[in-house]
C-alpha positions as CSV (number, residue, x, y, z in Angstrom):
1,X,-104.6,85.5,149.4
2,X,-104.7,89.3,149.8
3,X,-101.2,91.0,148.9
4,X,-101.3,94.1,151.2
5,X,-101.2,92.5,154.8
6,X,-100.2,95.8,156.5
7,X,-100.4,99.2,156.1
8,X,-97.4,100.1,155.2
9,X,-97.0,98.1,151.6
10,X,-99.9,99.7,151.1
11,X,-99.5,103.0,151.4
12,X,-95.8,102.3,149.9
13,X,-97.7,101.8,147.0
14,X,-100.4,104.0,147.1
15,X,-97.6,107.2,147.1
16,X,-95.7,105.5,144.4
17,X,-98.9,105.2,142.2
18,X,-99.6,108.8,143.1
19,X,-96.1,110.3,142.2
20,X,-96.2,108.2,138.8
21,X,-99.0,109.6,137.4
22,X,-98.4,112.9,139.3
23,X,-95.1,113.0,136.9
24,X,-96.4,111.9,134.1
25,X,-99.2,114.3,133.6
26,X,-101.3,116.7,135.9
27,X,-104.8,116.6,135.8
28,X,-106.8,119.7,136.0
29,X,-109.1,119.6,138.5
30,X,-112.6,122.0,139.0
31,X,-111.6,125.2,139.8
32,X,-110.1,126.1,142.7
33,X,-108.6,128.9,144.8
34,X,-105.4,127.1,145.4
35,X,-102.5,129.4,144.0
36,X,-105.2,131.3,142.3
37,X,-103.5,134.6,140.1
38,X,-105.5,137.5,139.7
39,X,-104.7,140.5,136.9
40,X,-106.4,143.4,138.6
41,X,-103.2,144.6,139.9
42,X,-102.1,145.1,135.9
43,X,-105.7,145.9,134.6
44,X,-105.2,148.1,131.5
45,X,-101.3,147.6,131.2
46,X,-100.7,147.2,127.1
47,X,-97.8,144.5,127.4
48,X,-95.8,143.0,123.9
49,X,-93.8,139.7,123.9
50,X,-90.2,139.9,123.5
51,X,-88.8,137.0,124.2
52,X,-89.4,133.7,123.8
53,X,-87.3,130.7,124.8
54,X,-87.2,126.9,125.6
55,X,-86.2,125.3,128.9
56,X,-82.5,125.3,128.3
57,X,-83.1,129.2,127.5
58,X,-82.3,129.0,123.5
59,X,-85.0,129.9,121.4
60,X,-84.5,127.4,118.7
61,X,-84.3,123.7,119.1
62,X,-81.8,121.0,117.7
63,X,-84.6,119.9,115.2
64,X,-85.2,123.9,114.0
65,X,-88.1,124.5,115.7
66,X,-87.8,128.4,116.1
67,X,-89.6,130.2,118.5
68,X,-90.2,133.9,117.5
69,X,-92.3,136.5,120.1
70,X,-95.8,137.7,118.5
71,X,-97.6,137.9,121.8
72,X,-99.6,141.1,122.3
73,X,-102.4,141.6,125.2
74,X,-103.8,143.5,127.7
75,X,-106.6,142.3,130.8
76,X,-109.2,144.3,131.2
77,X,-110.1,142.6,134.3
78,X,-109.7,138.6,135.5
79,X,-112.7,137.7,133.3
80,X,-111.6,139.2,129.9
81,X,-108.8,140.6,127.8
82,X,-107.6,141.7,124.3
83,X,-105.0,140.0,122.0
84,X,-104.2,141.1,118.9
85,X,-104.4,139.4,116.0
86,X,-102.0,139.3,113.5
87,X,-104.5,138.0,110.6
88,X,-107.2,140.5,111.3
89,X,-104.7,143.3,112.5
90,X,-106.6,144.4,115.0
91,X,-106.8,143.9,118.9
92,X,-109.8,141.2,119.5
93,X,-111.7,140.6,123.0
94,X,-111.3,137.1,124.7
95,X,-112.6,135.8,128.0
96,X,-110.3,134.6,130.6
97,X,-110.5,131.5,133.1
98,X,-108.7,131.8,135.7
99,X,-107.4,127.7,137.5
100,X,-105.7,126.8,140.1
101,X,-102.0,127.0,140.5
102,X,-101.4,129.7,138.8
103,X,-103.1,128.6,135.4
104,X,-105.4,130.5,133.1
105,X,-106.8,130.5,129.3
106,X,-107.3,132.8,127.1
107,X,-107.2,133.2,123.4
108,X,-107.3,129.2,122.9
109,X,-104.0,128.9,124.9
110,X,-103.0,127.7,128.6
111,X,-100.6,128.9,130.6
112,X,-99.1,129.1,133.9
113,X,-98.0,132.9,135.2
114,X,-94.5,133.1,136.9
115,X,-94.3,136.6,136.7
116,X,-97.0,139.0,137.1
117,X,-96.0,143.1,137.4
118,X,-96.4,146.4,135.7
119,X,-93.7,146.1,134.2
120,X,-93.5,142.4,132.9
121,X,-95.4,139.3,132.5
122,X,-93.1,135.7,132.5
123,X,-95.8,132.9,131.1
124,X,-95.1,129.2,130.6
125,X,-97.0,128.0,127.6
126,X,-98.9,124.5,128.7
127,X,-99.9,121.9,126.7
128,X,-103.1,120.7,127.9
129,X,-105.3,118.2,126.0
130,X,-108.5,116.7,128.0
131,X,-107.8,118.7,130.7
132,X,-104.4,117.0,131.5
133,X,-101.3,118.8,131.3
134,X,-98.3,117.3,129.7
135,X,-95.5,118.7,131.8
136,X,-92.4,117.4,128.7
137,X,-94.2,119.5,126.5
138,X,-94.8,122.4,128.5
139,X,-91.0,123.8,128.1
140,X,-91.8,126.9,126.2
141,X,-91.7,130.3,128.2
142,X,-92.7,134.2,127.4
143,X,-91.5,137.2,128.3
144,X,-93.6,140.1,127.7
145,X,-92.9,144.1,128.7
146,X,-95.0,146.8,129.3
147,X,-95.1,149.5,126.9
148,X,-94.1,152.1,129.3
149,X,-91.1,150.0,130.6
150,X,-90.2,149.5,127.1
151,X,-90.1,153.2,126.4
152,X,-89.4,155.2,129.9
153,X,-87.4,152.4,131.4
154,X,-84.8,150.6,129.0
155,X,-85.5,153.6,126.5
156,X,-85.7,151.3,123.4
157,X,-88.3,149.4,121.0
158,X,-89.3,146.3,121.2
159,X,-87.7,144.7,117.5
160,X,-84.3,145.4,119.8
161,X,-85.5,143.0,122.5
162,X,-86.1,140.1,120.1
163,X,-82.8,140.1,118.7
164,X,-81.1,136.2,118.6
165,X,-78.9,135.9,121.3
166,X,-74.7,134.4,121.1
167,X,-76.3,131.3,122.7
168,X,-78.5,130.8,120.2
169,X,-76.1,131.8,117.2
170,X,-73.1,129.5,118.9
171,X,-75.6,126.6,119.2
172,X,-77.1,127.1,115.4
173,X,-73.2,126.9,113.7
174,X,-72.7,123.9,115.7
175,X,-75.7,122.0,114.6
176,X,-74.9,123.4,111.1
177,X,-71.8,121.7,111.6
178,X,-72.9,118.3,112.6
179,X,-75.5,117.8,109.6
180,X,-73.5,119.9,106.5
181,X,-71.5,116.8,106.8
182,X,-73.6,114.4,106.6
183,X,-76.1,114.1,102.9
184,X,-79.1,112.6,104.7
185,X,-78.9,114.8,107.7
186,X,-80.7,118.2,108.5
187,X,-82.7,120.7,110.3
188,X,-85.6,122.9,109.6
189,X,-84.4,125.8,108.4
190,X,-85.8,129.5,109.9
191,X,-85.8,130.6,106.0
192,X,-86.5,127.6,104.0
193,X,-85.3,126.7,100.5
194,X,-86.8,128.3,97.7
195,X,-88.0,127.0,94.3
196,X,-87.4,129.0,91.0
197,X,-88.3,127.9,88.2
198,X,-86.6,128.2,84.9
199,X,-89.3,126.6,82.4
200,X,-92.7,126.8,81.6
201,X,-92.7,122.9,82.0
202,X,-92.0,122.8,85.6
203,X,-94.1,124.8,88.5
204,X,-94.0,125.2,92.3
205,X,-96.2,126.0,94.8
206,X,-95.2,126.4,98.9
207,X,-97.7,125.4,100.8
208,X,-97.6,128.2,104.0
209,X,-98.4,126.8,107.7
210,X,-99.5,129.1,109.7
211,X,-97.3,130.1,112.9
212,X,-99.2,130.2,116.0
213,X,-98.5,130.2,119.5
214,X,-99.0,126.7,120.0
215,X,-97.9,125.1,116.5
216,X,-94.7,127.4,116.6
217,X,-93.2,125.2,118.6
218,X,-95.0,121.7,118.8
219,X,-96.6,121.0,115.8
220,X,-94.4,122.8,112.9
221,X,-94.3,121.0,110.5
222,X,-91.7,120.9,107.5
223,X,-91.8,123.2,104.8
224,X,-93.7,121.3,101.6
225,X,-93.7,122.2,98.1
226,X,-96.1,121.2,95.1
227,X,-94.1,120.2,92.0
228,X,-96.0,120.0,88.6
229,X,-93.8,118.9,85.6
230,X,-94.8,118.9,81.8
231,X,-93.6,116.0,80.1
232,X,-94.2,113.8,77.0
233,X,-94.7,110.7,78.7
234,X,-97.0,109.7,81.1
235,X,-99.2,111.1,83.9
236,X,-98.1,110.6,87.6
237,X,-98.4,111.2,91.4
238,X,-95.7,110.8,93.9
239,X,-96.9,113.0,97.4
240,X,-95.5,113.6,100.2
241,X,-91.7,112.8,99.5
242,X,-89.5,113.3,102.4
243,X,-86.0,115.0,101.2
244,X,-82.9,116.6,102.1
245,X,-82.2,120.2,100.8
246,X,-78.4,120.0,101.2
247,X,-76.8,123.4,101.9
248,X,-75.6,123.9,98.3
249,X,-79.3,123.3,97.1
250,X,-78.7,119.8,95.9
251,X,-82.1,117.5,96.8
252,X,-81.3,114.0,98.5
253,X,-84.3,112.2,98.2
254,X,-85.1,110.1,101.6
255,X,-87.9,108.2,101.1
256,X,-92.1,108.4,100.3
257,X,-94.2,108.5,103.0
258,X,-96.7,106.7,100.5
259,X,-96.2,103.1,100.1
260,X,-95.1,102.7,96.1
261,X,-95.0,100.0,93.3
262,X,-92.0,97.9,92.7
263,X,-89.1,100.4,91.6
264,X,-91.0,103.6,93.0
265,X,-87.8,104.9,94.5
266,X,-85.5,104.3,91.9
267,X,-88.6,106.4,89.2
268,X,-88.7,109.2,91.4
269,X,-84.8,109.3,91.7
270,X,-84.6,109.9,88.5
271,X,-87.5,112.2,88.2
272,X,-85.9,114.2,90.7
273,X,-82.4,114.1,88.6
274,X,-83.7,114.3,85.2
275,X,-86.4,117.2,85.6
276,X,-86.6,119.1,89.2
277,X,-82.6,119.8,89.4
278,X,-82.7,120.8,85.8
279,X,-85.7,122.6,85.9
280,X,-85.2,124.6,89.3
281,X,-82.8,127.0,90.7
282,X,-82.6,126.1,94.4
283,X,-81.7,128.1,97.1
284,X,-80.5,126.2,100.2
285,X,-82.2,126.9,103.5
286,X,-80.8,129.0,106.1
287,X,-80.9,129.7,110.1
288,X,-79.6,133.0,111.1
289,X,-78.3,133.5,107.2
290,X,-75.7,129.8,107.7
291,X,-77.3,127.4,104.9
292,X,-77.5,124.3,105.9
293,X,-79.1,121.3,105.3
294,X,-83.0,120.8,105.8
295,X,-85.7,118.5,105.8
296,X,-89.1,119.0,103.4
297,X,-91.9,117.3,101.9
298,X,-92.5,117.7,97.9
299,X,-95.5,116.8,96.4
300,X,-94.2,116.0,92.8
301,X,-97.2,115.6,90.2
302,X,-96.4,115.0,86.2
303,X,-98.8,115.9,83.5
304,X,-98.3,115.1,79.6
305,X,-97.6,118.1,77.3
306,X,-100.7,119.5,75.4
């Protein structure tokens, strides 16, 4: 027995298959002229990012994800531009593909142009994997201006356009609010918490991620910290422990991402009581200069005394 008698279950179906996966995730296509942008109306423009911001128009999110502008290019043409780079300080060339609906790629990133002029460019960062856009996770949007608007226009510099906004500072003490009162609670902090050590038996080591346009936003990770700790007992190796940093600089320790012997959480618990908060001054981390409680990994390693 066939289940679509008649046309119309079927194309009921058909459109709601279509709108599904239409919702879910756009596919993209060979290249097309559909929507197409071109730069040639901006070729040779020097434009800098000053602001960057999330759908709901903050520029950090409820977990701490911050987004800061870094963004500097300029097309040469719709094949090729320059971007500079922050780790070789210098302007480097990249090609430029052009899509449909307003898409293009350049310097490993997609994104959809909104706003194309002399004066500004308004870019939607995409997150494409496969060639399938994930429309959740494309909520992250640029603003760049020219130099010359910059300067003969508004009559300012740029570090005064990437100031954080009342928005963001109103919705920052109110997050700070909900998790300062609660010890297994936090965000990721914009300035995370630092280590100093006050022995020669204890030592720290940040490990540094690497901001980028696409993991300043999606893939940040938290802040983690090597711990090494001289001691007369016994050797050992406890990575990757999740903790809260409370806004006073006290550690709550969570859990291991690790699976551990029988009484593993209670040893490291008292690891972290007996050596870390004697051995460490700990200064909480802070968004916009409010401590607060925050989230990191520690890598905590013990080696016997020579």
């Amino acid at each position: 027995m066939r289940v679509f008698t008649t046309g119309m279950p079927r194309l009921f179906w058909f459109c709601l298959l279509f709108l599904t996966v239409t919702v879910a995730a756009c596919k993209l296509d060979k290249p097309t002229d559909r929507n197409r942008i071109s730069f040639k109306s901006v070729a040779g423009v020097n434009y800098i990012e000053v602001k960057r911001r999330f759908g709901d128009g903050l520029s950090v999110s409820k977990y701490g994800y911050g987004l800061t502008p870094s963004w500097k290019l300029s097309f040469y043409s719709d094949d090729s531009a320059k971007v500079f780079s922050p780790d070789a300080n210098a302007f480097l060339g990249f090609h430029v593909t052009l899509d449909h609906d307003s898409l293009f790629h350049v310097a490993r990133a997609w994104f959809r142009a909104k706003k194309i002029t002399k004066d500004s460019l308004v870019l939607q960062v995409m997150k494409v994997q496969s060639k399938v856009i994930y429309l959740d996770k494309s909520q992250v949007f640029l603003t760049l201006y020219s130099d010359k608007y910059i300067r003969d226009v508004l009559h300012t510099v740029p570090q005064a356009l990437m100031a954080k906004t009342r928005a963001d500072t109103l919705f920052i003490k109110h997050r700070v609010a909900q998790v300062n009162t609660n010890p297994d609670s936090g965000f990721i902090a914009t300035n995370s918490p630092v280590f100093i050590s006050r022995t020669p038996l204890a030592t720290v080591k940040k490990i540094e991620v690497k901001a980028s346009v696409m993991n300043n936003y999606d893939n940040y990770d938290l802040p983690k910290y090597d711990i090494t700790i001289k001691n007369k007992y016994k050797n050992f190796s406890y990575p990757e422990l999740v903790v809260v940093i409370d806004y006073k600089g006290k550690i709550n320790y969570l859990y291991s991402m690790w699976a551990l012997p029988d009484g593993g959480n209670e040893t490291i618990k008292v690891i972290l009581d007996n050596y870390v908060k004697t051995y460490f001054n700990i200064t909480p981390g802070n968004t916009f200069g409010i401590n607060h409680n925050s989230y990191a990994y520690i890598n905590l390693k013990g080696v016997l005394e020579d």
